[in-house]
N, C-alpha and C positions, 0 to 999 in steps of 0.2 A: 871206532868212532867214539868219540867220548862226549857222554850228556852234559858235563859239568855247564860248559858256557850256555848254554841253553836253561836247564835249569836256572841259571842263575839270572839270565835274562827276566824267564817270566816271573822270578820271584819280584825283582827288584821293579816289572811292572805293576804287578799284584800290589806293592808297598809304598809305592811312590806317590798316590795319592793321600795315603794316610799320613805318611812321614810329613807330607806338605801340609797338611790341616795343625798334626801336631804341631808343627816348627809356628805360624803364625800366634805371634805372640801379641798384636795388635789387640789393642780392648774394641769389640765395637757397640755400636750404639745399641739397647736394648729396651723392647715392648713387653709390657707383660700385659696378658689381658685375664681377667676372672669373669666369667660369663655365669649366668644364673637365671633358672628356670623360676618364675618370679608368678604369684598372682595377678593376673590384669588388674582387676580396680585395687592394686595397690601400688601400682607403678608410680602417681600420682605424692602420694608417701611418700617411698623409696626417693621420689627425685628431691622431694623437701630432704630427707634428712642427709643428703649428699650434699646440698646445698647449704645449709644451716649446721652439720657438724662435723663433714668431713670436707668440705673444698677449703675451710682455714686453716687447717693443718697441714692439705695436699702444697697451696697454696706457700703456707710457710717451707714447708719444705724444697720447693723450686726456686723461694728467694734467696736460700738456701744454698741454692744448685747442689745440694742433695736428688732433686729430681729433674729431668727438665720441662715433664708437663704431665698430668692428669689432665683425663675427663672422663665422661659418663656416657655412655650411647645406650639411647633407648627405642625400645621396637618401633619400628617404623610399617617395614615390609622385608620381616624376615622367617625363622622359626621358633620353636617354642623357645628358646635361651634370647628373652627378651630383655634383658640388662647386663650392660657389657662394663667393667670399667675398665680403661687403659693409663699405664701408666707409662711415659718415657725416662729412662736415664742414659749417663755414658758410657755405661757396662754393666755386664749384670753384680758387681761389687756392689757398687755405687745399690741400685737397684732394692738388693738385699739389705744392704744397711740402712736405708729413706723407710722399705718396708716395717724395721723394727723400730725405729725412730718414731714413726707414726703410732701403732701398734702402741708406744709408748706414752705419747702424750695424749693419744684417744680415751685409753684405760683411767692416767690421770685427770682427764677433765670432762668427761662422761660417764662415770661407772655404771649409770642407770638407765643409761642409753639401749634403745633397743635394739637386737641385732637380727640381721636379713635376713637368716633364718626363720623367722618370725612370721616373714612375708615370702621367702622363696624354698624352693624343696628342695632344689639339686643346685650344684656349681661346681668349674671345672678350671681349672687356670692353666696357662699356656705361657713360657716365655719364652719369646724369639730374639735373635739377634740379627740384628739388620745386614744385608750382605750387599743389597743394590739398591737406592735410594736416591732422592731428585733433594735439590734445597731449594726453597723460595729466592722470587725471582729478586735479584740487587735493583738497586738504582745508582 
């Protein structure tokens, strides 16, 4: 009796899930979130200098369509990682490149600007790619 077809069965089971992740060459849509362990009475802060030096550059940037949306999530009723920001783009290309863009004109027209750091102790970033997703309803 000879193993070969068998062998070769379960290899090409074992690999046929990868081989298919590999082969999709599809960009898709991508979240990245940076969550940060943040002082309470300084959430208040935190949300001014989001507001007054980072949402007109987030902002420019979507007009952009370098990104397709920034915002801010702040504690509500969750755990300690009380400031969230999220960012959307159409791949993580796109993503990466809105990142140093920003990055780039923050440095140029803030130098003095304080960083969150300043106000939060740890933080931790995550980017995801969207795989199952609803879209707002049409008319």
């Amino acid at each position: 009796m000879t193993y070969r077809p068998i062998l070769f069965l379960a290899l090409a089971c074992l690999l046929a899930p990868t081989l298919s992740l590999a082969q999709e060459s599809e960009p898709r849509p991508t979240v990245a979130l940076s969550s940060w362990k943040c002082d309470w009475t300084k959430l208040g802060t935190i949300a001014q200098l989001s507001d007054s030096l980072w949402v007109p550059i987030e902002q420019e940037l979507v007009n952009e369509g370098k990104l397709t949306n920034y915002g801010m999530l702040i504690h509500d009723w969750a755990d300690e990682w009380n400031v969230v920001f999220y960012r959307t783009a159409v791949d993580k290309t796109a993503f990466f490149e809105a990142r140093a863009e920003f990055g780039r004109r923050f440095t140029e027209r803030h130098p003095d600007a304080p960083s969150l750091t300043d106000y939060c102790t740890e933080h931790k970033d995550n980017i995801y790619v969207l795989r199952s997703f609803t879209m707002g309803a049409t008319k």
